[in-house]
N, C-alpha and C positions, 0 to 999 in steps of 0.2 A: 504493500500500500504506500510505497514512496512517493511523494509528493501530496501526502494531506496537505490543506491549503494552510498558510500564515496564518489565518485568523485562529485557529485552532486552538496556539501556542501565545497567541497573546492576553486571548479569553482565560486561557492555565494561567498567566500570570495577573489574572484582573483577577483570580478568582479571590482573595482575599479581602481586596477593595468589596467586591459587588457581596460578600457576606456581610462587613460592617456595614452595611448599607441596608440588610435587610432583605435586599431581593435575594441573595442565592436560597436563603427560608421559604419566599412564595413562591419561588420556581419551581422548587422541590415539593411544598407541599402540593402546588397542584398537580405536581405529575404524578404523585402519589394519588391523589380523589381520582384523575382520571383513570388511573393503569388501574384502580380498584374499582372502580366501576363499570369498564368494560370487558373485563377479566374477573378477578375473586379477589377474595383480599387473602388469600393465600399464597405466601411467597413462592413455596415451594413447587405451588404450579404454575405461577403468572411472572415468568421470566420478565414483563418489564417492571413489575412491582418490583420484584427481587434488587432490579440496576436500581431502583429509584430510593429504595429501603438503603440501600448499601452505599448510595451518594447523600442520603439524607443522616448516615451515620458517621459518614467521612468527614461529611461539616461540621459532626457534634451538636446535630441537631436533639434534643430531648426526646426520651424514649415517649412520652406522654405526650406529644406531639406528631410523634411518627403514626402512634394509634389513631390520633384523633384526625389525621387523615385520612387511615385508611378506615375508618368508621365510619367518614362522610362520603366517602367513594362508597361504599356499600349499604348506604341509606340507612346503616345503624343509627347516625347523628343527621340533621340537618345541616344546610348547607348549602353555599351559592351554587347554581350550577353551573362547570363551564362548558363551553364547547370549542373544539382542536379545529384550526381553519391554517393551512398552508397559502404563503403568497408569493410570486415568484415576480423578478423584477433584472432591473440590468444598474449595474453601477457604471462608472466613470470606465472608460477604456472597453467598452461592453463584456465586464464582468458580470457571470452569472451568480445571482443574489437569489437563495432562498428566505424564506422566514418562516419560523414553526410557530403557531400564537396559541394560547388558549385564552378562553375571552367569556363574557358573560353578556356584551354587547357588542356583536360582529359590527352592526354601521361605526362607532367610533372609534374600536381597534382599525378596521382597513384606512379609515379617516385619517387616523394618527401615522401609519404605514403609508399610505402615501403622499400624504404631507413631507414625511424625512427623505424618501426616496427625490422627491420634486425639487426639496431646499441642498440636499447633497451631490446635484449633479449625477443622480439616476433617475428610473423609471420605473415602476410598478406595469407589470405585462399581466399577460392573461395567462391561467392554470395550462400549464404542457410544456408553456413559453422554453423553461431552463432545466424543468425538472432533469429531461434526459441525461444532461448532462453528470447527475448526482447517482449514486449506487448506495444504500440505506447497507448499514452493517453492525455489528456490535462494538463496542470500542469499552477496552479496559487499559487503564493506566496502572502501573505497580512498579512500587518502590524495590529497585534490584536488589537493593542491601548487599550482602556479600556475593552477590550469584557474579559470575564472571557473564561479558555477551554471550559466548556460544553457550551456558548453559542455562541462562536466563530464556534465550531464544527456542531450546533445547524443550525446556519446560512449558514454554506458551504453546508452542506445534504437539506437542503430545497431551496436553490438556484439550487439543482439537481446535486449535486456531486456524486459522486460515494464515497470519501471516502477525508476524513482529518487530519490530524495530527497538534497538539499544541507543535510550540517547542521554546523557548527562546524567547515569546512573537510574535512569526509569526506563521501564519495558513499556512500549505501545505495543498491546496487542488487538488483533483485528479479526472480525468472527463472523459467520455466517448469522444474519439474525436468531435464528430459530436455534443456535448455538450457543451462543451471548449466556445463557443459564447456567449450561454444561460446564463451560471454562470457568464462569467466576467458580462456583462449587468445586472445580478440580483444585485451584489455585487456594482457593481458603484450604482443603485437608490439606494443602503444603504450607499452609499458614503462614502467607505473604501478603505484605502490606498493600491493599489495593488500594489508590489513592481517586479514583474514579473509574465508574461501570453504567455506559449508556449507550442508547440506538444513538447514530450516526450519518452523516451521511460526507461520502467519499466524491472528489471529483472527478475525473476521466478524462480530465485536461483542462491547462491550469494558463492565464492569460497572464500576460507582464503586464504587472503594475508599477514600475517601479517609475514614470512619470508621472502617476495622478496618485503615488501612496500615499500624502496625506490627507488629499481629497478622500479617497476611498474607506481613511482607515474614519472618517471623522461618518463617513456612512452609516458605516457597518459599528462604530462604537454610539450612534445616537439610536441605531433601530435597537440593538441589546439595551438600553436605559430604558426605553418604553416597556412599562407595566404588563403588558398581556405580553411580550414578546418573550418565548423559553428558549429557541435556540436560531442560529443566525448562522447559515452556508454560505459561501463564497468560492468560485472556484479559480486562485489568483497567487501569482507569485511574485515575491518581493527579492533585493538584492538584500542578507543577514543584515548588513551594515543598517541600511534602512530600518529592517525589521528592529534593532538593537534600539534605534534613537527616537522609534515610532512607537513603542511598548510600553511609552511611559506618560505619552499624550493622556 
């Protein structure tokens, strides 16, 4: 899976900000109500509860918390209710821009989505527009600790990855959706720090940004601030150097 997009890795480093901030808690808890809702609120068989349970414990999110969403996913508790709506758009250099929303009110989430797309020098398209270009996958991050690469990698493919990368001491591994369960549960009886476990989505070719990156990165970092927005695709490559002085915007 070499070349996941930049934004990927900048979001991994926003991820402390956007907790003090309180959204990484409503991200999570709604992916929680939803995956319980359309699914069980049993982990054990609702693989994306499971990623959602296991990223909402990563944050030290409260166990009492954790219930009390999957309670309101399962109409044990009440509860706003949301509903999942994908929008698909173009950024700066006609990058391909998805957005994964979940929302309570579709007119003023797409409102708010294509407001930022208008004011950032992209476009909000219509459903098909980009999607193709994306391929939906599991995605677990794990802390290598002592594992050397070839046996950090060693143990992601035999836990039934599709595919891994060793990078600054964390393993990206990469899983077929319907796998994404299988792995985490391999990797915890080896009782490894996984630092995050969620659906993904992969690009299939990646555009040079490196003249409108920080047009692009000012995009894709205002669609992620908006409320209903959970997760933000891009399929786009920067030069490091860029990526390094752009990461902190």
């Amino acid at each position: 899976m070499s070349g996941h997009n930049k934004w990927s890795t900048i979001k991994h480093k926003k991820g402390a900000a956007d907790a003090k901030r309180g959204k990484l808690f409503t991200r999570l808890v709604r992916e929680m109500i939803v995956a319980a809702r359309d699914g069980s609120g049993d982990i054990n068989s609702n693989p994306r509860l499971r990623a959602a349970v296991n990223a909402a414990k990563n944050a030290n999110m409260p166990n009492a918390n954790i219930e009390k969403a999957i309670k309101r996913g399962t109409g044990e508790l009440e509860g706003i209710v949301y509903e999942e709506y994908t929008y698909e758009g173009y950024g700066p250099n006609g990058v391909a821009v998805m957005v994964e929303v979940m929302t309570d009110n579709k007119n003023r989430t797409v409102a708010e989505v294509r407001h930022i797309f208008s004011k950032y020098g992209g476009s909000l398209a219509e459903n098909g527009a980009v999607s193709w270009v994306f391929e939906q996958k599991g995605y677990i991050l794990i802390d290598a600790g002592s594992m050397t690469e070839d046996d950090a990698i060693m143990e992601a493919l035999e836990a039934g990855a599709q595919d891994a990368e060793f990078k600054d001491g964390e393993v990206e591994v990469y899983t077929e959706v319907q796998d994404l369960h299988k792995v985490i549960s391999y990797l915890e009886e080896k009782q490894r720090n996984i630092l995050k476990a969620e659906l993904t989505r992969i690009p299939s070719n990646l555009v040079n940004a490196d003249d409108v990156a920080d047009k692009l990165m000012k995009l894709l970092d205002k669609l992620e601030d908006l409320d209903d927005v959970q997760k933000v695709f891009a399929n786009f490559s920067i030069k490091d150097e860029l990526l390094e002085s752009l990461s902190n915007f």
